[in-house]
KEMIBA-392547 format. One record per residue (C-alpha): residue number from 0; residue in one letter; x, z, y. Coordinates in nm, 2 decimals, padded with zeros to 4 digits, always signed. Layout:
N
pos->NUM; code->a; x->X; z->Z; y->Y .
...
***
This chain:
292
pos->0; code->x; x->+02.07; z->+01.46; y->+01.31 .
pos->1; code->x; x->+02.32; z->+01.23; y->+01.15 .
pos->2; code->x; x->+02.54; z->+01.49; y->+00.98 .
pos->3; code->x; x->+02.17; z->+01.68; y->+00.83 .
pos->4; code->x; x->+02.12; z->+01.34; y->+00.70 .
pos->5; code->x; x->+02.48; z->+01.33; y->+00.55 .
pos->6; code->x; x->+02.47; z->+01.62; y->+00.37 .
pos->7; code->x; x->+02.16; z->+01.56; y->+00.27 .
pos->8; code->x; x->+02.25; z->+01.22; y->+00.08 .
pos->9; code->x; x->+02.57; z->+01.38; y->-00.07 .
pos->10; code->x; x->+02.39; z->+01.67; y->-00.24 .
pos->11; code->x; x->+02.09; z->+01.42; y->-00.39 .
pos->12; code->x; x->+02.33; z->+01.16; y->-00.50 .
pos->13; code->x; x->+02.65; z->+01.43; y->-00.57 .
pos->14; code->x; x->+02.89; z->+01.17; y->-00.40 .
pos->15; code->x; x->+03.04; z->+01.24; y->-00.05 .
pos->16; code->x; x->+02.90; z->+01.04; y->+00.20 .
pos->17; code->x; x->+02.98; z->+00.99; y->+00.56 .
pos->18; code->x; x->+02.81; z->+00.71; y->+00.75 .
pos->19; code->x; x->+03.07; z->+00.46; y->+00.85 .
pos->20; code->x; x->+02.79; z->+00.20; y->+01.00 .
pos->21; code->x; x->+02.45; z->+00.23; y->+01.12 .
pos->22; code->x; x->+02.26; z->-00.09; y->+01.16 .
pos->23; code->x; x->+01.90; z->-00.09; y->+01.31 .
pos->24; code->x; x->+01.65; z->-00.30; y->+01.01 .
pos->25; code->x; x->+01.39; z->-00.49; y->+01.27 .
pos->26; code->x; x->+01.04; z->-00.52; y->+01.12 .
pos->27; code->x; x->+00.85; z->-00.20; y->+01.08 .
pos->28; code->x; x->+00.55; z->-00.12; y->+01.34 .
pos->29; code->x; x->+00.54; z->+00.27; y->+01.24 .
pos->30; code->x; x->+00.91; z->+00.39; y->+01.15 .
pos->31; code->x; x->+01.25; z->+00.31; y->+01.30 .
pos->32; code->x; x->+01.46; z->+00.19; y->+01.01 .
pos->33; code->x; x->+01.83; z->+00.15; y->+00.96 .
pos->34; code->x; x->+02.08; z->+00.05; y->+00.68 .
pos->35; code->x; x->+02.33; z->+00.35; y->+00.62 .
pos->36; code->x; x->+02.69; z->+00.22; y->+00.55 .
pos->37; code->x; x->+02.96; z->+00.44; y->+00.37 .
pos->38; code->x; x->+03.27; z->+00.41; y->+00.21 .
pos->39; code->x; x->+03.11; z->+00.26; y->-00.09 .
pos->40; code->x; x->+02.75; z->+00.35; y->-00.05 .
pos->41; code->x; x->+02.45; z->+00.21; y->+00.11 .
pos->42; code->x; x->+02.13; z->+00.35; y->+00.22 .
pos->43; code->x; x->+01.79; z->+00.24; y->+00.43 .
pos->44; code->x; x->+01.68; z->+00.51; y->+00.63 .
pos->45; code->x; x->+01.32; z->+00.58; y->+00.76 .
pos->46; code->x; x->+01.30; z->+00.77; y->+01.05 .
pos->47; code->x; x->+00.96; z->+00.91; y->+01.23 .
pos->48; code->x; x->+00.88; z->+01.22; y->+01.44 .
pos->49; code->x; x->+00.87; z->+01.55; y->+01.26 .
pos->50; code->x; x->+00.49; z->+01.51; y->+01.17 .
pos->51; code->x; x->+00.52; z->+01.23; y->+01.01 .
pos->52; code->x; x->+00.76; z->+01.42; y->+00.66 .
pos->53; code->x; x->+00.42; z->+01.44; y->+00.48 .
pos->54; code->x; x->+00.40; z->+01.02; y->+00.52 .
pos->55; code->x; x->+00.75; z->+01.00; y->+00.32 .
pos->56; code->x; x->+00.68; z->+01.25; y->+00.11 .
pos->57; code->x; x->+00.38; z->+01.05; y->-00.01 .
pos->58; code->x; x->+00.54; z->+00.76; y->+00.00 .
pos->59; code->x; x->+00.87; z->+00.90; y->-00.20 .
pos->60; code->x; x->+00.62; z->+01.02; y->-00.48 .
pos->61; code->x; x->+00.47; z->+00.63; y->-00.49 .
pos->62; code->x; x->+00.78; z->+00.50; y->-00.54 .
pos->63; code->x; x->+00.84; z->+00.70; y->-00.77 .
pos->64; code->x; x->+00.54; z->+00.63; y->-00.96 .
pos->65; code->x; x->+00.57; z->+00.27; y->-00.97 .
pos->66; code->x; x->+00.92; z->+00.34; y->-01.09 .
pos->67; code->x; x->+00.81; z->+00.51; y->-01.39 .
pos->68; code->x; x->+00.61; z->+00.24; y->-01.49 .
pos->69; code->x; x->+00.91; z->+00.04; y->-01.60 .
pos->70; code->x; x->+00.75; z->-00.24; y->-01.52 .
pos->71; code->x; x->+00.84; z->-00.41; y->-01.13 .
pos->72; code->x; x->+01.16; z->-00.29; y->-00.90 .
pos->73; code->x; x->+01.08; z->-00.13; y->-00.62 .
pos->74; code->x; x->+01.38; z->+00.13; y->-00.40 .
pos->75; code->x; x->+01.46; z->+00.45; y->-00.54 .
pos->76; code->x; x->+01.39; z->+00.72; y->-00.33 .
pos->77; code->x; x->+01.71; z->+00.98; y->-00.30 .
pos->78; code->x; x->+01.59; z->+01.23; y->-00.01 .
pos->79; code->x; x->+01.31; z->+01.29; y->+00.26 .
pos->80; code->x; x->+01.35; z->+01.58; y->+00.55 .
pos->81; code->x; x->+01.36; z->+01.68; y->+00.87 .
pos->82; code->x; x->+01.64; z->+01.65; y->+01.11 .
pos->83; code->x; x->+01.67; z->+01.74; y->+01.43 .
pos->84; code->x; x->+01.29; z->+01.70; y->+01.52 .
pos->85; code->x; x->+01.29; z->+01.37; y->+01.26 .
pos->86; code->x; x->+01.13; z->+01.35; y->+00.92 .
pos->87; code->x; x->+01.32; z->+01.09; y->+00.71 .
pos->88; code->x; x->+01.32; z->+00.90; y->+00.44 .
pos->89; code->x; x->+01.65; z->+00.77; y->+00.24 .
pos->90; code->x; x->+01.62; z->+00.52; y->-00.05 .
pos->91; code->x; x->+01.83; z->+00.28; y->-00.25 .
pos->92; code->x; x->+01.94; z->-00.06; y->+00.00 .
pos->93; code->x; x->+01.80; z->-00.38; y->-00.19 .
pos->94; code->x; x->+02.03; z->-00.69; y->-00.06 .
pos->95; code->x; x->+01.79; z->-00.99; y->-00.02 .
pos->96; code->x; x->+02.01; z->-01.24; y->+00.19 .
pos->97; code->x; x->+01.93; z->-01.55; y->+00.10 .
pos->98; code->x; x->+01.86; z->-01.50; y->-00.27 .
pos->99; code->x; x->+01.61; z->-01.71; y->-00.51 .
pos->100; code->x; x->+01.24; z->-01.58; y->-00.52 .
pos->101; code->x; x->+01.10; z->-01.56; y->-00.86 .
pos->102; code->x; x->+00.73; z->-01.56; y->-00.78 .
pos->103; code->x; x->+00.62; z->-01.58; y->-01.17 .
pos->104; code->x; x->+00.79; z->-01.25; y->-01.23 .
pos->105; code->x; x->+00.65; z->-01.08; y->-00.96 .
pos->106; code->x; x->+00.27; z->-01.17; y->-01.08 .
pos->107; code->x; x->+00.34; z->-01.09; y->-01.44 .
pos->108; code->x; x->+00.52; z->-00.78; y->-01.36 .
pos->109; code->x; x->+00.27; z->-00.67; y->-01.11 .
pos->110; code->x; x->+00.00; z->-00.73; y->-01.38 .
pos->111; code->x; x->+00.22; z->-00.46; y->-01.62 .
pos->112; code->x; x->+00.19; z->-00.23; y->-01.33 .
pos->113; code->x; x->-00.19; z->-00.28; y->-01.34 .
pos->114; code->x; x->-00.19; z->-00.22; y->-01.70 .
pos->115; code->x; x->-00.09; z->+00.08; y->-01.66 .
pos->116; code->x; x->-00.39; z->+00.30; y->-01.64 .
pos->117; code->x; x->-00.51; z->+00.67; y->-01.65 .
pos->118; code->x; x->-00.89; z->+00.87; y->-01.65 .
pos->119; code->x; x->-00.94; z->+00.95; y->-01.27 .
pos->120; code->x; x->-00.93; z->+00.75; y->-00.94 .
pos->121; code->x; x->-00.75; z->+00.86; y->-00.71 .
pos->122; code->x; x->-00.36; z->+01.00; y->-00.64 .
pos->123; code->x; x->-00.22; z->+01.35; y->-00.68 .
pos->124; code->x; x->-00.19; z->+01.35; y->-00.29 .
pos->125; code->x; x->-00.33; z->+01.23; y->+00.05 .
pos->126; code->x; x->-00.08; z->+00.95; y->+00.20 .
pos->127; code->x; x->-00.11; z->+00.67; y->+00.44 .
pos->128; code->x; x->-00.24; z->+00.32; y->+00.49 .
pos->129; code->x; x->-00.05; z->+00.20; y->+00.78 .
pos->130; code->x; x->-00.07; z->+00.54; y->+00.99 .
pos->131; code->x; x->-00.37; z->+00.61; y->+00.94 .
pos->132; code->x; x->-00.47; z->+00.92; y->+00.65 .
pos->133; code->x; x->-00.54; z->+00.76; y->+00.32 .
pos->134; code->x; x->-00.76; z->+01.05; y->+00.13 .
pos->135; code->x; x->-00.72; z->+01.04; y->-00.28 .
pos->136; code->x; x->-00.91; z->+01.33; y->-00.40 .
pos->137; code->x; x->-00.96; z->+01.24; y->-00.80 .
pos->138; code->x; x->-01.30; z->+01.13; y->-00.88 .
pos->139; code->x; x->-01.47; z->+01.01; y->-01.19 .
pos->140; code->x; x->-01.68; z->+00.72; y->-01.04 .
pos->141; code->x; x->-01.50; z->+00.41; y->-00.89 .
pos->142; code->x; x->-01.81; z->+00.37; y->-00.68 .
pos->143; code->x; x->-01.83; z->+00.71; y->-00.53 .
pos->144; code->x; x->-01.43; z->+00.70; y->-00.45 .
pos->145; code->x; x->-01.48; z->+00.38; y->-00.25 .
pos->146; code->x; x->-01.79; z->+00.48; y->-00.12 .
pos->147; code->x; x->-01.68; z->+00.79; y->+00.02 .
pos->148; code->x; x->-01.27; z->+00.78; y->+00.05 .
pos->149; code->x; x->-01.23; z->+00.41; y->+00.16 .
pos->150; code->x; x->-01.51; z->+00.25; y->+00.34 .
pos->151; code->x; x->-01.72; z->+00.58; y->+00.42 .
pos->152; code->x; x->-01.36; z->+00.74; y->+00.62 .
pos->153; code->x; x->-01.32; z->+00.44; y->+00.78 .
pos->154; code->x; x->-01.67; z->+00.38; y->+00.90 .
pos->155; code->x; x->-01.70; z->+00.76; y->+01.07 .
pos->156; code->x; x->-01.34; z->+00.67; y->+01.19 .
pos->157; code->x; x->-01.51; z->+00.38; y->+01.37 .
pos->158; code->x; x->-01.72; z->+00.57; y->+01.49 .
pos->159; code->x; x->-01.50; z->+00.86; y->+01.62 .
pos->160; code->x; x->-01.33; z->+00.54; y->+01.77 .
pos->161; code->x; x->-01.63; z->+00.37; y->+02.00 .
pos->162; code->x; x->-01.73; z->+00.13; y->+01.75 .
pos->163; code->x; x->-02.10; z->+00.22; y->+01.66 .
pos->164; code->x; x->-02.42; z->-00.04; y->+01.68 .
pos->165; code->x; x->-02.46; z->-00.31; y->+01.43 .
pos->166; code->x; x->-02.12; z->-00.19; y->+01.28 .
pos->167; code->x; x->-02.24; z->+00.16; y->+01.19 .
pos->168; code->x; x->-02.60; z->+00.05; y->+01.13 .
pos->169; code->x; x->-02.53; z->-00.27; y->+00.85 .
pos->170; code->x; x->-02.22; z->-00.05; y->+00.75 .
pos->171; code->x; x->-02.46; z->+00.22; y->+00.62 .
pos->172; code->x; x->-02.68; z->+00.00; y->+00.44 .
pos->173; code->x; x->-02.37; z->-00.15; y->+00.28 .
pos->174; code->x; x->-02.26; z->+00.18; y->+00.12 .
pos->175; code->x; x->-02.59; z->+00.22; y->+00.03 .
pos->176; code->x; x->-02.64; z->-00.09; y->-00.20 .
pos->177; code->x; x->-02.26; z->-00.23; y->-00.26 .
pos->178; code->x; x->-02.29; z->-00.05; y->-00.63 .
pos->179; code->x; x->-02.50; z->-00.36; y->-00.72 .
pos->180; code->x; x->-02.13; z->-00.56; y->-00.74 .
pos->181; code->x; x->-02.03; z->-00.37; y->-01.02 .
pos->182; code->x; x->-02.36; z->-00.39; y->-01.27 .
pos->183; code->x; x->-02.14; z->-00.62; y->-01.50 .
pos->184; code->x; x->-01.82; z->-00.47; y->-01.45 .
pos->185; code->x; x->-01.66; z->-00.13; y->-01.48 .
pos->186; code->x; x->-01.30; z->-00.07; y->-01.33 .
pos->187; code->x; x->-01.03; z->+00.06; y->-01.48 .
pos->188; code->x; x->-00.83; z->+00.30; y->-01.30 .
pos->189; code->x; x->-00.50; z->+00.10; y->-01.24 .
pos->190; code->x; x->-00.15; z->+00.18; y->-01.06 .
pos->191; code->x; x->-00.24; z->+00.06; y->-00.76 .
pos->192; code->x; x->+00.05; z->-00.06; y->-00.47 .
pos->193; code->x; x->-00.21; z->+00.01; y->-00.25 .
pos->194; code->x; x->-00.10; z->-00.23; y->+00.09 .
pos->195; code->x; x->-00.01; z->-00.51; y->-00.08 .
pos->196; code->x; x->+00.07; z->-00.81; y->+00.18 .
pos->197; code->x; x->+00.32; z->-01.02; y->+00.20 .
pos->198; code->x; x->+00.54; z->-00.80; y->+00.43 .
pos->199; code->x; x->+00.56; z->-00.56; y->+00.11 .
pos->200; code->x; x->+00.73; z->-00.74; y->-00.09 .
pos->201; code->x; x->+01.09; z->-00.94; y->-00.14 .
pos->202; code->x; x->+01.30; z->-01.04; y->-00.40 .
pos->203; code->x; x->+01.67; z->-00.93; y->-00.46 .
pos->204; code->x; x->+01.95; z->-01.14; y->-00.44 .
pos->205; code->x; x->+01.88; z->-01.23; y->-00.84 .
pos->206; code->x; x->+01.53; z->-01.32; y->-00.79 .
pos->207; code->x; x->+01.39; z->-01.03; y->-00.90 .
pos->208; code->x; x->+01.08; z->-00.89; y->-00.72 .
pos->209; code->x; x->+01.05; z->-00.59; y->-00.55 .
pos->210; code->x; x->+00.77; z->-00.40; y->-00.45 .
pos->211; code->x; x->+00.80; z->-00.12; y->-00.16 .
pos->212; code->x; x->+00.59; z->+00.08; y->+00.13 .
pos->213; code->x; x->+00.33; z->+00.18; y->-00.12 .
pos->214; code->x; x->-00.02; z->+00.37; y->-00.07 .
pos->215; code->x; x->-00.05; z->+00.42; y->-00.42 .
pos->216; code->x; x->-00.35; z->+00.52; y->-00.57 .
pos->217; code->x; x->-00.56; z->+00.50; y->-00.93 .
pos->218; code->x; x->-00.80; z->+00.23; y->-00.83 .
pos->219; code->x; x->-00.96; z->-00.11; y->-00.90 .
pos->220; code->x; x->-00.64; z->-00.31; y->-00.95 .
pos->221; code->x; x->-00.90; z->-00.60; y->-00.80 .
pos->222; code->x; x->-00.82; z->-00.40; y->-00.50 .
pos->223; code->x; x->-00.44; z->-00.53; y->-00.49 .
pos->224; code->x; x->-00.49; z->-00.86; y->-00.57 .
pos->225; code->x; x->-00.75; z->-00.88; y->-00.29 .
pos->226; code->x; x->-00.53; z->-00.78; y->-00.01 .
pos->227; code->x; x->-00.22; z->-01.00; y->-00.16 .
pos->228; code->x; x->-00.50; z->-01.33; y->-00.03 .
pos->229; code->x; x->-00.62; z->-01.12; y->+00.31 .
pos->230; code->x; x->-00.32; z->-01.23; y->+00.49 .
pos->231; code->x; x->-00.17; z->-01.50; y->+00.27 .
pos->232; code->x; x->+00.22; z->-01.50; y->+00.20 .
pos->233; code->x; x->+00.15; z->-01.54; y->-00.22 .
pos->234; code->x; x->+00.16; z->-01.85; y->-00.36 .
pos->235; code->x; x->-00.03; z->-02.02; y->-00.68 .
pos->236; code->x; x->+00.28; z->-01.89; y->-00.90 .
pos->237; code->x; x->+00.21; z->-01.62; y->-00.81 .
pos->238; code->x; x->-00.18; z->-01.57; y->-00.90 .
pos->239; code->x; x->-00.14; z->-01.82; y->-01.23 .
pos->240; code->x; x->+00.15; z->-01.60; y->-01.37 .
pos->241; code->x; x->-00.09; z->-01.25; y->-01.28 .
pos->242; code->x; x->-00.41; z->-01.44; y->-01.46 .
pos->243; code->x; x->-00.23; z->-01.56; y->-01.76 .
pos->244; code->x; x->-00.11; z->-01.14; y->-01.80 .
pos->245; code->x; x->-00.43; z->-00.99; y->-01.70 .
pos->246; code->x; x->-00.72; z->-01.23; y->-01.66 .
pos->247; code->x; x->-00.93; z->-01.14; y->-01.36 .
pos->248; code->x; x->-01.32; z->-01.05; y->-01.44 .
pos->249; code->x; x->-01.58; z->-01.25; y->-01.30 .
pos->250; code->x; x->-01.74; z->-01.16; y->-00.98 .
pos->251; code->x; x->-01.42; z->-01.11; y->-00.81 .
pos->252; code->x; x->-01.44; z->-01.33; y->-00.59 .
pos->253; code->x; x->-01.74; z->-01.19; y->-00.42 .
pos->254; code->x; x->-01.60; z->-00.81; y->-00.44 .
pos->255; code->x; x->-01.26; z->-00.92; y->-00.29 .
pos->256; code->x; x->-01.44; z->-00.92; y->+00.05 .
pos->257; code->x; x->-01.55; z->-00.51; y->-00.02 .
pos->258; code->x; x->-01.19; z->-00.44; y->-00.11 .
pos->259; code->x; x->-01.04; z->-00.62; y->+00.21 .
pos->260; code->x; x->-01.30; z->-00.48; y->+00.40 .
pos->261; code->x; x->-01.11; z->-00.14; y->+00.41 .
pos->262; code->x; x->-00.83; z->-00.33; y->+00.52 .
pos->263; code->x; x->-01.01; z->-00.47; y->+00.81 .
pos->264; code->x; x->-01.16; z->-00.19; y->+00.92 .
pos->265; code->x; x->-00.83; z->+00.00; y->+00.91 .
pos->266; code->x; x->-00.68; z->-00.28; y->+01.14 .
pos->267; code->x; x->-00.97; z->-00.23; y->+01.39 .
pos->268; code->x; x->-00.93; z->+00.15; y->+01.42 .
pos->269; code->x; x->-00.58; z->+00.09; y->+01.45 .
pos->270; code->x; x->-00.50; z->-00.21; y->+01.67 .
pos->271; code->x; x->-00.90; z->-00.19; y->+01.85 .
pos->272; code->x; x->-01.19; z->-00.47; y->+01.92 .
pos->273; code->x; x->-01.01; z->-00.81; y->+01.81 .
pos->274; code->x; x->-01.09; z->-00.70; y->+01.48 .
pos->275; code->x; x->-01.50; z->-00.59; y->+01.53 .
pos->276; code->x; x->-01.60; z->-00.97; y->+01.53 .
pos->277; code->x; x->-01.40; z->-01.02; y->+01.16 .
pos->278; code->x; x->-01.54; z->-00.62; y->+01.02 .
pos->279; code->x; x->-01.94; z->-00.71; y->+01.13 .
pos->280; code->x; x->-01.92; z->-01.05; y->+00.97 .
pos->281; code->x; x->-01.78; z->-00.94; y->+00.60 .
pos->282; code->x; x->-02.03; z->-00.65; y->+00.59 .
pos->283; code->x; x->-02.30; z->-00.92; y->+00.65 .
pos->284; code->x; x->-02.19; z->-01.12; y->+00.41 .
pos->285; code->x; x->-02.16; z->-00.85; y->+00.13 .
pos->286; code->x; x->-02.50; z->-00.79; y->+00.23 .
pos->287; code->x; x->-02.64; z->-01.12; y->+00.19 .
pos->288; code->x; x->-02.47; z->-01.15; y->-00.16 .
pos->289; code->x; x->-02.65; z->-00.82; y->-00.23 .
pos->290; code->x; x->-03.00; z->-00.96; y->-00.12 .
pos->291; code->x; x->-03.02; z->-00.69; y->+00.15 .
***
């Protein structure tokens, strides 16, 4: 597996390399990670079982995206493959021992990333939130994407699950009605990150930010923003620097709880019942601020 994953870094990058060190990177629930050491070259390595190439493929095309933007750092993807029964993933290494943490740059650069925008919501491919499948087919309407390829998936998935009852019942009403939160407001379909907590993020060993394990889509770029507050980890920097590039509309604070929604219910169809208690209570209260 090794030497596939030799020769495959030496013919993306056209420099020899052969791995003098390999150092396991703690922290990732999904992937086994490690930091590649050469002559002069480092590398951090996904690795998954073979099924899981079409993940890093996705997630090498996000990168990519958010790249292109010009805008925020994130690591440059060099290869993805399978070796020896293991898809993997190799991208640029980003040092971050003990460096300053610039948290004004990373909300205004994050806000350029919103800015930057296109005509359909959506990605040009399925990829993953967490491990579970993250569908993107393009759609015109915001409302019918989160209808039917965010809250909708996740709901039947519930229900595939064992989670049916007041969940399924008040869950249906809510995708019914939720369209009612956007009578003032029309998204724009923004760059989105995608699973934006505070585990996503660092800073280099400049201060710089950097952005990485995306699930990038063309989305509500409300949608970001509401997961960065879902599990804390971003300070007021942070959101003041974001506001003063790209003021947040009004009414956000009461559709934050339909964007991290998803989130929750992703988190009880992965990780089970702990999370049923927290999914019931935000769909009620989306419902009371809809009058239903």
């Amino acid at each position: 597996m090794w030497n596939i994953i030799e020769k495959a870094i030496t013919e993306k990058s056209g420099q020899s390399f052969n791995i003098k060190q390999r150092t396991i990177v703690n922290g990732g629930c999904i992937n086994q990670a490690f930091l590649l050491t050469g002559e002069r070259q480092r590398y951090f390595l996904k690795l998954n079982n073979d099924n899981g190439l079409a993940m890093f493929d996705a997630e090498y095309t996000g990168l990519q995206e958010i790249l292109a933007t010009e805008t925020i750092s994130a690591p440059q993807p060099l290869c993805s493959g399978i070796a020896d029964s293991h898809a993997f993933l190799v991208m640029s290494y980003i040092d971050t021992t003990n460096g300053p943490q610039n948290h004004i740059q990373l909300g205004e650069q994050l806000a350029a990333m919103h800015r930057k925008h296109v005509d359909y919501f959506g990605w040009q491919q399925d990829n993953t939130i967490g491990s579970t499948l993250q569908s993107n087919p393009r759609k015109e309407s915001w409302i019918d994407f989160w209808r039917e390829q965010r809250l909708g998936f996740q709901l039947a998935l519930a229900a595939q699950n064992g989670f049916g009852g007041a969940l399924q019942t008040e869950g249906e009403r809510l995708m019914a009605c939720f369209g009612g939160l956007f009578d003032s407001y029309t998204p724009q379909p923004s760059l989105l990150h995608g699973d934006l907590w505070s585990g996503n993020y660092c800073f280099d060993n400049e201060g710089a930010p950097v952005i990485f394990d995306p699930a990038c889509y063309y989305g509500d770029r409300e949608a970001d923003i509401a997961m960065t507050e879902l599990f804390g980890g971003f300070n007021n920097e942070f959101y003041r620097a974001y506001q003063n590039i790209y003021p947040l509309e009004s009414g956000y604070q009461t559709r934050k709880t339909l964007y991290n929604l998803y989130h929750i219910f992703n988190h009880l169809n992965l990780f089970g019942a702990g999370y049923l208690s927290q999914a019931e209570q935000m769909t009620r209260q989306l419902l009371a601020e809809l009058g239903q």
